[in-house]
Residue frames as qw, qx, qy, qz and C-alpha x, y, z in Angstrom:
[[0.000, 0.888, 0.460, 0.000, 0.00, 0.00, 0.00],
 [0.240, 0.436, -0.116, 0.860, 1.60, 3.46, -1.10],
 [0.198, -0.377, -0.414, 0.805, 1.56, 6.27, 1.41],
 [0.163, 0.761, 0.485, 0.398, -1.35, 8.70, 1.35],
 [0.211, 0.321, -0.087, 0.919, -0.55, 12.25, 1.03],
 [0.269, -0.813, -0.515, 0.043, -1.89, 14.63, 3.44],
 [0.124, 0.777, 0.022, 0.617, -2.54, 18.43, 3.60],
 [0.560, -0.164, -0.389, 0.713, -0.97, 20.75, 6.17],
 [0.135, 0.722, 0.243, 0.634, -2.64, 23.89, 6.47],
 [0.383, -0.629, -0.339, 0.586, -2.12, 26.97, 9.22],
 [0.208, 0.937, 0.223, 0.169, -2.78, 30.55, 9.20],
 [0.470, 0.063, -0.044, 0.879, 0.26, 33.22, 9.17],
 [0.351, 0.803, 0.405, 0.262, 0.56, 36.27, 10.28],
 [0.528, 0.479, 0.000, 0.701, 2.46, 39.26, 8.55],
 [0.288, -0.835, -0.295, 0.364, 3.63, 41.76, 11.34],
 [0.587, 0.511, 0.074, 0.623, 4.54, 44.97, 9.72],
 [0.396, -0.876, -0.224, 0.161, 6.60, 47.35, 12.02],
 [0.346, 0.807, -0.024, 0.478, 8.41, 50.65, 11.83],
 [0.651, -0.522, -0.272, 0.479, 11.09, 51.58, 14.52],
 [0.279, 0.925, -0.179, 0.186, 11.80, 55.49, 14.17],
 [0.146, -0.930, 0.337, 0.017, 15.00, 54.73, 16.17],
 [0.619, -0.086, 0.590, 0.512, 16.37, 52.17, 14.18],
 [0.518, 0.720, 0.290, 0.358, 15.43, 54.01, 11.05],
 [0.217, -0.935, 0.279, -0.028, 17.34, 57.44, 12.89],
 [0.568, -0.540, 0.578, 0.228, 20.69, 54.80, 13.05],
 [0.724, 0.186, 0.526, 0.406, 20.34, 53.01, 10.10],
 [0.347, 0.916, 0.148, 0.138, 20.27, 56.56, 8.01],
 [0.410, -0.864, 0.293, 0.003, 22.54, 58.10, 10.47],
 [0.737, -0.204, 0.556, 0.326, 25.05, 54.63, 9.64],
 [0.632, 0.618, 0.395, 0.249, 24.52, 55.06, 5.81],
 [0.001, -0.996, 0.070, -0.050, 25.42, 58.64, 5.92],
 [0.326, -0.827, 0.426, 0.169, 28.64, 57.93, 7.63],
 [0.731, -0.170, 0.564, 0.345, 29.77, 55.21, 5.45],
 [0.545, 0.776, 0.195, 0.248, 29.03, 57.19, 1.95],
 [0.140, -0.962, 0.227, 0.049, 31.39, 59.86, 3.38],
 [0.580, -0.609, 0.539, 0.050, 33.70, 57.52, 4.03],
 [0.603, 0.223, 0.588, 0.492, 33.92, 55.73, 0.47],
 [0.292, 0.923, 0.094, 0.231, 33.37, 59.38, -1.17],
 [0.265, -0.909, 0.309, 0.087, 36.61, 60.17, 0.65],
 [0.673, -0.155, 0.697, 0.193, 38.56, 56.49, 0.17],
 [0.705, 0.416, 0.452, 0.354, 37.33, 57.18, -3.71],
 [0.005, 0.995, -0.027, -0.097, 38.42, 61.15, -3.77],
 [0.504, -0.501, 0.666, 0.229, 42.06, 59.70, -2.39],
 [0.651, -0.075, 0.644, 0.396, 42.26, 56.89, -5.29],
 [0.468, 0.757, 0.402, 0.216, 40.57, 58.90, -8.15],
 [0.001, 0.915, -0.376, -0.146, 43.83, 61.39, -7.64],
 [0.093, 0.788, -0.544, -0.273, 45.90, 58.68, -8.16],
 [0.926, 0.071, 0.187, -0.320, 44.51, 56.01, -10.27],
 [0.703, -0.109, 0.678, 0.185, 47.62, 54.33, -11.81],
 [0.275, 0.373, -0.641, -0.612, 48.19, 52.85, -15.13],
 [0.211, -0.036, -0.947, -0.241, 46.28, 50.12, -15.07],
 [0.411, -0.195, -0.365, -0.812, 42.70, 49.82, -15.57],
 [0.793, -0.224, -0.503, -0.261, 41.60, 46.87, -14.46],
 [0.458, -0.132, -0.629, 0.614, 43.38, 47.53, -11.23],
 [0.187, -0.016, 0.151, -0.971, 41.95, 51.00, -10.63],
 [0.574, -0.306, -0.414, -0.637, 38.56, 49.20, -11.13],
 [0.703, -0.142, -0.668, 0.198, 39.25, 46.71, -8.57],
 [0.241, 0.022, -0.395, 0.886, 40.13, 48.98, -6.29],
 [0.273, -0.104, 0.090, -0.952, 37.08, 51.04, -6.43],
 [0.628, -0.213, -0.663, -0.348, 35.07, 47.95, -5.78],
 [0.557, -0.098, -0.649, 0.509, 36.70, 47.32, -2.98],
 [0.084, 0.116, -0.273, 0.951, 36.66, 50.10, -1.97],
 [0.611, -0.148, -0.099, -0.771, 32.53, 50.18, -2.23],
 [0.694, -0.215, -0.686, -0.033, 32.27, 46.51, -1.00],
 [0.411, 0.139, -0.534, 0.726, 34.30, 47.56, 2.40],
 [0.104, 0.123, 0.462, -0.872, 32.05, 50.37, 3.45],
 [0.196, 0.377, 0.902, -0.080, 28.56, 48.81, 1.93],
 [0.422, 0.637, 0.224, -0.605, 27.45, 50.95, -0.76],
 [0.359, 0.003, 0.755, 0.548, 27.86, 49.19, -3.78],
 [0.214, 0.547, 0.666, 0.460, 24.40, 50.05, -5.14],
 [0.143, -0.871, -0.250, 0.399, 24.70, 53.94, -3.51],
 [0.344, -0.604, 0.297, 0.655, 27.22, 54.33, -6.29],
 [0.763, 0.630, 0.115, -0.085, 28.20, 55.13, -9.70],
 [0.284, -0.776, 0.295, 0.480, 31.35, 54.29, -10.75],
 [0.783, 0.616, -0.010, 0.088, 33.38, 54.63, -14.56],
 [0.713, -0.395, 0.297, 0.497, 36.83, 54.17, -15.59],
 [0.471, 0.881, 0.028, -0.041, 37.86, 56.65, -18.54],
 [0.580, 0.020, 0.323, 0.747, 41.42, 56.44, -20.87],
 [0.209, 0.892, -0.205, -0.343, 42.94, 59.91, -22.34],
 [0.835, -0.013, 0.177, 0.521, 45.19, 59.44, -24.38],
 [0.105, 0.986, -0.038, -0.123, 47.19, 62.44, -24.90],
 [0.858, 0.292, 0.205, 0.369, 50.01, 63.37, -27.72],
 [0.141, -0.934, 0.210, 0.252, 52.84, 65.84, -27.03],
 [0.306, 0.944, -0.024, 0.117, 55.58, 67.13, -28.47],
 [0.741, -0.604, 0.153, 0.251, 59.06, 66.39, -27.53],
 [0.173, 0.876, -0.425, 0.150, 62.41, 68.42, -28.21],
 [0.949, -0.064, -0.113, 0.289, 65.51, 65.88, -28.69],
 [0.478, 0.472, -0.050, 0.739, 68.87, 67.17, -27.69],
 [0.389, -0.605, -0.422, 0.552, 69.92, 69.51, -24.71],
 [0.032, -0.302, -0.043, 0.952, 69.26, 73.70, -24.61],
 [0.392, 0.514, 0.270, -0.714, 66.94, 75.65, -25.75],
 [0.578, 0.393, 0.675, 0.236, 65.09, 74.04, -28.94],
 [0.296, 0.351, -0.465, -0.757, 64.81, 75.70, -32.59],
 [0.773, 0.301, 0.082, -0.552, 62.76, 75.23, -35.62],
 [0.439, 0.535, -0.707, -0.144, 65.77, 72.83, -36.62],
 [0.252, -0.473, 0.782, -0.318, 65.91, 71.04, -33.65],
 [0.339, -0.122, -0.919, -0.159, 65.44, 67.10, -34.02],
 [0.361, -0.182, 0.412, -0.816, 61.96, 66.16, -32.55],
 [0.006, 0.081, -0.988, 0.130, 59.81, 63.63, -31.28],
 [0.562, -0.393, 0.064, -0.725, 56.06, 63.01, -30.82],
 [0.247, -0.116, -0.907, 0.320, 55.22, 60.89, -27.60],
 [0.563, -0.425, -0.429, -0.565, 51.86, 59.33, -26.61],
 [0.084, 0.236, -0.760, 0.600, 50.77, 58.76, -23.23],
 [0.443, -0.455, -0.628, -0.449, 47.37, 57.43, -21.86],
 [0.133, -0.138, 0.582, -0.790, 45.86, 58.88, -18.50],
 [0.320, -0.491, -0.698, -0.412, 43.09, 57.42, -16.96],
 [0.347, -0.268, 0.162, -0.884, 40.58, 58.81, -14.80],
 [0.117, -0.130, -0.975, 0.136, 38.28, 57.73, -12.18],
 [0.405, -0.410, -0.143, -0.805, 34.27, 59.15, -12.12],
 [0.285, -0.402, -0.777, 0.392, 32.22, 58.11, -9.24],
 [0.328, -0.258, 0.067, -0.906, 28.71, 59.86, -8.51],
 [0.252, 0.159, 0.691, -0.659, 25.90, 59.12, -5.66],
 [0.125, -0.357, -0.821, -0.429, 23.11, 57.22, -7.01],
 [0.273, -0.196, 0.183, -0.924, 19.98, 59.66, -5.43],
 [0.776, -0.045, -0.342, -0.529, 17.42, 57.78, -6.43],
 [0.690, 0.057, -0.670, 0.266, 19.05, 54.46, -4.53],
 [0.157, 0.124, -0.546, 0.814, 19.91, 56.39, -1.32],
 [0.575, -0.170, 0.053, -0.798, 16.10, 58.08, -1.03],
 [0.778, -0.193, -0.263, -0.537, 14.85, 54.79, -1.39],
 [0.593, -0.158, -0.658, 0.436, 17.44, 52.74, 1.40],
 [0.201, 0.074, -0.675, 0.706, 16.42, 55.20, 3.40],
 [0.527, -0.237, -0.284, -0.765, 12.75, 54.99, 2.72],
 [0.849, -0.274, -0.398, -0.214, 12.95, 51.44, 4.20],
 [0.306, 0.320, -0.638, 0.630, 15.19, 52.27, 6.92],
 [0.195, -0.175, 0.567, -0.781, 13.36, 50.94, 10.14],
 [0.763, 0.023, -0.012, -0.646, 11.05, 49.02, 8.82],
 [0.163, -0.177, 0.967, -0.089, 11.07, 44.74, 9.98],
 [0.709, -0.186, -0.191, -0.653, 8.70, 42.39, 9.22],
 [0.506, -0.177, 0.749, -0.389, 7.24, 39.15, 11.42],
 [0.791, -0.124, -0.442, -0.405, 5.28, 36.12, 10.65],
 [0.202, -0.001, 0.888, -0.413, 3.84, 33.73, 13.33],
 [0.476, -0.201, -0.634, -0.575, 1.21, 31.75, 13.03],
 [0.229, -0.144, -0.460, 0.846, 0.26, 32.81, 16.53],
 [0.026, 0.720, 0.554, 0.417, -3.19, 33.85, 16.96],
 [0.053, -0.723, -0.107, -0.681, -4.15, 37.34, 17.89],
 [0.813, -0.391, -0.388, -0.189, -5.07, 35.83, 21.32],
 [0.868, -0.247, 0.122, 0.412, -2.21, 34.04, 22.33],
 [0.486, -0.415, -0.010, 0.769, 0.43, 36.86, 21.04],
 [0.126, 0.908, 0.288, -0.276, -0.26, 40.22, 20.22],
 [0.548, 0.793, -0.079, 0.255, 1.62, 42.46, 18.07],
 [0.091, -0.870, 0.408, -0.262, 3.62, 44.16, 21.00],
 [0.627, -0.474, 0.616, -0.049, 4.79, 40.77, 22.51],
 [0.864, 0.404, 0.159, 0.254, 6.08, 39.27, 18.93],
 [0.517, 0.641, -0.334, 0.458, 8.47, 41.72, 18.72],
 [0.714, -0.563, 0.345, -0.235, 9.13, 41.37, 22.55],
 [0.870, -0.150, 0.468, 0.026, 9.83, 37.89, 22.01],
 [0.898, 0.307, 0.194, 0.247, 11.73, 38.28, 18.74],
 [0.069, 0.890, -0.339, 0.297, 14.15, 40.85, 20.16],
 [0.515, -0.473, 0.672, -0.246, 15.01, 38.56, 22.99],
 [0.876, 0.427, -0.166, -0.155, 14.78, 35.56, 20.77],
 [0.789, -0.280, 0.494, 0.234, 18.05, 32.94, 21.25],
 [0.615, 0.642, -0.335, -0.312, 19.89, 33.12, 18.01],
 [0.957, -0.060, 0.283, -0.023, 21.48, 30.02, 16.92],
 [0.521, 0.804, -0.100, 0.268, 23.38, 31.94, 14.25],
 [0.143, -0.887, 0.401, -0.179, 25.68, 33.15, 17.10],
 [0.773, -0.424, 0.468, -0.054, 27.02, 30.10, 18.17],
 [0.881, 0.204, 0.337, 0.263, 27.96, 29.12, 15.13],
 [0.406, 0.804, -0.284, 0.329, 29.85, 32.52, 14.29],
 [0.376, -0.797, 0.473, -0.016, 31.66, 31.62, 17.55],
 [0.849, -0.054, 0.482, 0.209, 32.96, 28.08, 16.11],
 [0.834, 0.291, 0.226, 0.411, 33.91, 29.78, 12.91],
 [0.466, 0.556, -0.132, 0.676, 35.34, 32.99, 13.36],
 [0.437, -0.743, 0.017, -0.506, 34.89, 33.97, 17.09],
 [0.359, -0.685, 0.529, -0.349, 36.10, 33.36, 20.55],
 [0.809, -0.117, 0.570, -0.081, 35.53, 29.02, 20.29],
 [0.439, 0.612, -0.405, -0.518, 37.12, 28.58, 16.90],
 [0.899, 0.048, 0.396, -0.180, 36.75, 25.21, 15.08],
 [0.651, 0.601, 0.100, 0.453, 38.76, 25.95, 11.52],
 [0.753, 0.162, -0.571, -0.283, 41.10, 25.06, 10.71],
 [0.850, -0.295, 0.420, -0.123, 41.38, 21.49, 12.36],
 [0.277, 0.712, -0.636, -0.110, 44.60, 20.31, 12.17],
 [0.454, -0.222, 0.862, 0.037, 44.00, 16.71, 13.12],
 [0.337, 0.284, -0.824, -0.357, 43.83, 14.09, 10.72],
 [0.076, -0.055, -0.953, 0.287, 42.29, 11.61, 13.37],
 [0.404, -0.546, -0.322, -0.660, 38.18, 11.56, 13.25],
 [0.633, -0.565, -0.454, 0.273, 38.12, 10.85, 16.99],
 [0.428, -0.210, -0.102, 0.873, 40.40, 13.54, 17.70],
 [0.122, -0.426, -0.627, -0.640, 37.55, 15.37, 15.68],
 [0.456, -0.557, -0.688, -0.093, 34.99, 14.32, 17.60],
 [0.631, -0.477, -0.448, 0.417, 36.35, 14.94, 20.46],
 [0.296, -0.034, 0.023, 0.954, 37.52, 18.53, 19.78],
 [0.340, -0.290, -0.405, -0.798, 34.16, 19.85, 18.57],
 [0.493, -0.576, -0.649, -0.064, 32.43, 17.88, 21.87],
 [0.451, -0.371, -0.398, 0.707, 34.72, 20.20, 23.90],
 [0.030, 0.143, 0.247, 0.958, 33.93, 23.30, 21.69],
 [0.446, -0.519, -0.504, -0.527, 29.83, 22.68, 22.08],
 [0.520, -0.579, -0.586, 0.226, 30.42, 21.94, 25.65],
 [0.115, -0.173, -0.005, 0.978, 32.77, 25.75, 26.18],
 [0.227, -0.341, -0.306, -0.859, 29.57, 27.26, 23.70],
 [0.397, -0.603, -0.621, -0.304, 27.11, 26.12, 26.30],
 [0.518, -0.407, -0.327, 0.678, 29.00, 27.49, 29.01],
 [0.066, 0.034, 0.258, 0.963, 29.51, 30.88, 26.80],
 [0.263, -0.350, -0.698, -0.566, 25.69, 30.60, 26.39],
 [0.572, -0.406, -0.606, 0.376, 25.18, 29.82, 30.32],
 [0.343, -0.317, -0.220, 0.856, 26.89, 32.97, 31.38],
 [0.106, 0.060, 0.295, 0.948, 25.16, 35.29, 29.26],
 [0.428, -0.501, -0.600, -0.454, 21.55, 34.28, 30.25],
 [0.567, -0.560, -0.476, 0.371, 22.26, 34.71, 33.67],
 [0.189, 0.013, -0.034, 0.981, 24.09, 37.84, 33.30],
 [0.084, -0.220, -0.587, -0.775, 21.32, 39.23, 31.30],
 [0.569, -0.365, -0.734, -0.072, 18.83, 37.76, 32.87],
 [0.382, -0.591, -0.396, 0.590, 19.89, 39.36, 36.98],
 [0.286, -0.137, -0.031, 0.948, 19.98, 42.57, 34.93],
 [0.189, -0.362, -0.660, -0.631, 16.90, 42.73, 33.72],
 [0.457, -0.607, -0.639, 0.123, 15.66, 41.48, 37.04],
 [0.435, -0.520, -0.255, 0.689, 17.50, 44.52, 39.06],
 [0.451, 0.830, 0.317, 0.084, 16.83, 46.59, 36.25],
 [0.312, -0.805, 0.265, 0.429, 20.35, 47.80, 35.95],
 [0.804, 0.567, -0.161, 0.073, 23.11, 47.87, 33.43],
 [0.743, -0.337, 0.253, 0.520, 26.78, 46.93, 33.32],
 [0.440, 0.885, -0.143, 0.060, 29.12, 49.67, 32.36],
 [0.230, -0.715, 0.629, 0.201, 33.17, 49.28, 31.47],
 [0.873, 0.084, 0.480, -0.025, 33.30, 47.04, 29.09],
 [0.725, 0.598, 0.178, 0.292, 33.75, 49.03, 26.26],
 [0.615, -0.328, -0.056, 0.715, 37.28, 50.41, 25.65],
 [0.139, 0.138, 0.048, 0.979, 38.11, 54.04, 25.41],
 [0.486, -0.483, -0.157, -0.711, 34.28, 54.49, 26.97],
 [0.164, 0.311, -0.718, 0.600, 34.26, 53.69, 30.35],
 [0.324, 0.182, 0.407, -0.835, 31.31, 54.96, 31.16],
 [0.569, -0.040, -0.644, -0.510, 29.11, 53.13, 27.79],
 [0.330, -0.054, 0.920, -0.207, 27.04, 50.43, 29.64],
 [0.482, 0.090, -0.752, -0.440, 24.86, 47.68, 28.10],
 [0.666, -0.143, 0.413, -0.605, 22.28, 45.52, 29.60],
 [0.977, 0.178, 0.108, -0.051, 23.04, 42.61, 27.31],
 [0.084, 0.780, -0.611, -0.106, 26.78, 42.35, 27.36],
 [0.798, 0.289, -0.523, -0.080, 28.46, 39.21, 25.48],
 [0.815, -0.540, 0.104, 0.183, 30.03, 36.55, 27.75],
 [0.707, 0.232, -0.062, 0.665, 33.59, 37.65, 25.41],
 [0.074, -0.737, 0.142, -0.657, 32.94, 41.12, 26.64],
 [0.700, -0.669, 0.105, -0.227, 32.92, 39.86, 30.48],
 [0.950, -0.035, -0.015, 0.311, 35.56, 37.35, 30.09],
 [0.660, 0.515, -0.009, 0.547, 38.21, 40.12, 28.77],
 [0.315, -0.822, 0.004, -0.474, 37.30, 41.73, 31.86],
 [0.899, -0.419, 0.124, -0.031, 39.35, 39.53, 33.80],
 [0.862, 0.458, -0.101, 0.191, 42.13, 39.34, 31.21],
 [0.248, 0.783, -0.353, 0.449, 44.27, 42.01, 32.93],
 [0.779, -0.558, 0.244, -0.149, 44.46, 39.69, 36.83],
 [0.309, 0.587, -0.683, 0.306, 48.33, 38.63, 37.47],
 [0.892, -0.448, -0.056, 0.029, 48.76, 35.54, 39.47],
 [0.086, 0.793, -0.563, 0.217, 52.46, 36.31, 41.28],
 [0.969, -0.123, -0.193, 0.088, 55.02, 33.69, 42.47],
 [0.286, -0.830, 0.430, -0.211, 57.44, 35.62, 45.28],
 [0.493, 0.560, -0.626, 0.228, 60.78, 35.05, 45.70],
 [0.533, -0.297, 0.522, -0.596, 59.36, 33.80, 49.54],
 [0.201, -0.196, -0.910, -0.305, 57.24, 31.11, 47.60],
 [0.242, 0.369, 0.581, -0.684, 54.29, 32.85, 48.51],
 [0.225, 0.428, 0.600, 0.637, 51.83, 33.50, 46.10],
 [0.013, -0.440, -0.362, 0.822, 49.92, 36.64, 45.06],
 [0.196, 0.621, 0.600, 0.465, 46.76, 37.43, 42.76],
 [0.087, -0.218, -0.206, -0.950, 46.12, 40.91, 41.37],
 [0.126, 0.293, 0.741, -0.591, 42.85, 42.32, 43.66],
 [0.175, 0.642, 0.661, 0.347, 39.49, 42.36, 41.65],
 [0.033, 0.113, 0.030, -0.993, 38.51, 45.31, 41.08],
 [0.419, 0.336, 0.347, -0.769, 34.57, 46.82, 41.18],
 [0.550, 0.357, -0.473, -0.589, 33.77, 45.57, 37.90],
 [0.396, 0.159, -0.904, 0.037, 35.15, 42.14, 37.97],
 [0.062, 0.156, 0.807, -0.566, 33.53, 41.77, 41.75],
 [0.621, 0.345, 0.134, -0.691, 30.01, 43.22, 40.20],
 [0.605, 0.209, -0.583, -0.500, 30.32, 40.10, 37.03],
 [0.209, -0.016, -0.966, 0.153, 30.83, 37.51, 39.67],
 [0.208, 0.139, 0.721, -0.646, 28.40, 38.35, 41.85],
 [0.640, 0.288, -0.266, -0.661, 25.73, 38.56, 38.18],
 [0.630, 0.129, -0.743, -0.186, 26.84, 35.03, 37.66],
 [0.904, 0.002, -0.388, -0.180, 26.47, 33.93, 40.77],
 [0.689, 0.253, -0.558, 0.387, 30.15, 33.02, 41.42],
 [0.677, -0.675, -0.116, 0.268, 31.55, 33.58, 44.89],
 [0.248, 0.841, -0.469, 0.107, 34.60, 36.16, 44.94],
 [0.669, -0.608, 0.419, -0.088, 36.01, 33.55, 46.83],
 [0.857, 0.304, 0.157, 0.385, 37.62, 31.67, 43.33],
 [0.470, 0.735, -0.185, 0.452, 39.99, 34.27, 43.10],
 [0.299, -0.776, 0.461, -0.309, 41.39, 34.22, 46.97],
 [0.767, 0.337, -0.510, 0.196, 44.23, 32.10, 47.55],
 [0.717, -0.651, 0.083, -0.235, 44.35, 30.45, 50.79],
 [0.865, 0.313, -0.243, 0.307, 47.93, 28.83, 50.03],
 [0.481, -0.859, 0.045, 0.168, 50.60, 29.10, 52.56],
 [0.389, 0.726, -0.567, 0.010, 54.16, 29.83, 51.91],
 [0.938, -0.160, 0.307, -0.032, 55.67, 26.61, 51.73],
 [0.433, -0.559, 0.488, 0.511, 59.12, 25.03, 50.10],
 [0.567, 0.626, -0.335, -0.418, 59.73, 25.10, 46.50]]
């Protein structure tokens, strides 16, 4: 007896929502990166080279880098231009042997697409939803609630390839050795994963934030700070080994004593109850 098919049906719905202060950043971002390839192409379009197909490259790049490929126009133009050259040293005559020499200059144009720009920043700020969620059971304002705060899955896997738990490359050869390398990596990402829900999580509750993380801003703070942003907070503690054989750890400092106490931890992992003793 073949399998009989069977339908699947459920309703969707499209949530369509407008954030003026992501649309105020994302304009505000745009803005600063056009400047910033209108300057980067000002700089190479003084001095584009001899070669064409390099000077194009360049200005790709150059629009790939700061994400306005379609905010631009850009052309590559050849001169070629044919002068006149006096052979022979001092001051030329109508006798004087002479040369003609060609030379080709190129140029770089580049102009702001208007039309493009008006209309990335028409849809600046604007997200849609689907759920298939009735009205009921979640409203408009708790979908995007819940799909701000939302787990991403995405992260974990930028930490295995280009973040803090890195998987690639893998330099064994051995699939056990494999295995086993990637069981330790998932078990570190849940840990990474751990810390950050709890952080997060006691701030919410206390309604506070956590400021010093970010460098050269002291004073920035963040209510969802990464568990690589806490961790690096620690980075600068010195365990010492005196010429006594005592030991000595660098004292936490106000920060460091405010992440333990988010996670949880006791300050009491970082005091060192060790007497001096022989080497």
């Amino acid at each position: 007896m073949g399998k009989r098919s069977k339908w699947v049906r459920w309703d969707e719905r499209y949530l369509v929502v407008y954030s003026h202060t992501l649309a105020s950043a994302a304009i505000r971002g745009q803005q600063q990166r056009l400047e910033r390839a209108t300057a980067a192409l000002s700089k190479l379009a003084a001095k584009p080279g001899d070669e064409r197909e390099q000077l194009q490259h360049k200005a790709e790049s150059i629009l790939k880098r700061h994400r306005v490929k379609d905010l631009f126009s850009i052309t590559t133009t050849t001169k070629t231009i044919t002068e006149t050259r006096y052979l022979g040293r001092g001051r030329p005559t109508a006798n004087s042997p002479k040369e003609q020499v060609t030379r080709i200059n190129l140029q770089l144009n580049f102009q702001l697409q208007s039309a493009a720009i008006a209309q990335a920043e028409q849809l600046a700020g604007w997200r849609l939803y689907v759920t298939n969620a009735v009205t009921t059971q979640l409203t408009l304002p708790q979908a995007v609630i819940y799909y701000r705060d939302e787990w991403l899955l995405e992260r974990g896997f930028h930490r295995f390839k280009r973040g803090r738990l890195p998987a690639l490359p893998i330099y064994f050869q051995n699939q056990d050795r494999i295995t086993g390398l990637m069981f330790l990596l998932t078990i570190a990402l849940r840990v990474f994963t751990l810390i950050e829900f709890v952080v997060r999580q006691a701030l919410q509750s206390a309604q506070q934030s956590l400021a010093g993380l970010y460098d050269g801003n002291p004073k920035r703070a963040t209510a969802r700070p990464s568990t690589e942003q806490m961790l690096k907070a620690f980075s600068h503690l010195t365990l010492y080994f005196l010429p006594d054989s005592s030991i000595f750890i660098t004292p936490l400092s106000a920060l460091q004593r405010q992440i333990l106490s988010l996670m949880k931890l006791p300050e009491s992992i970082y005091q060192l109850h060790l007497r001096p003793g022989k080497t």
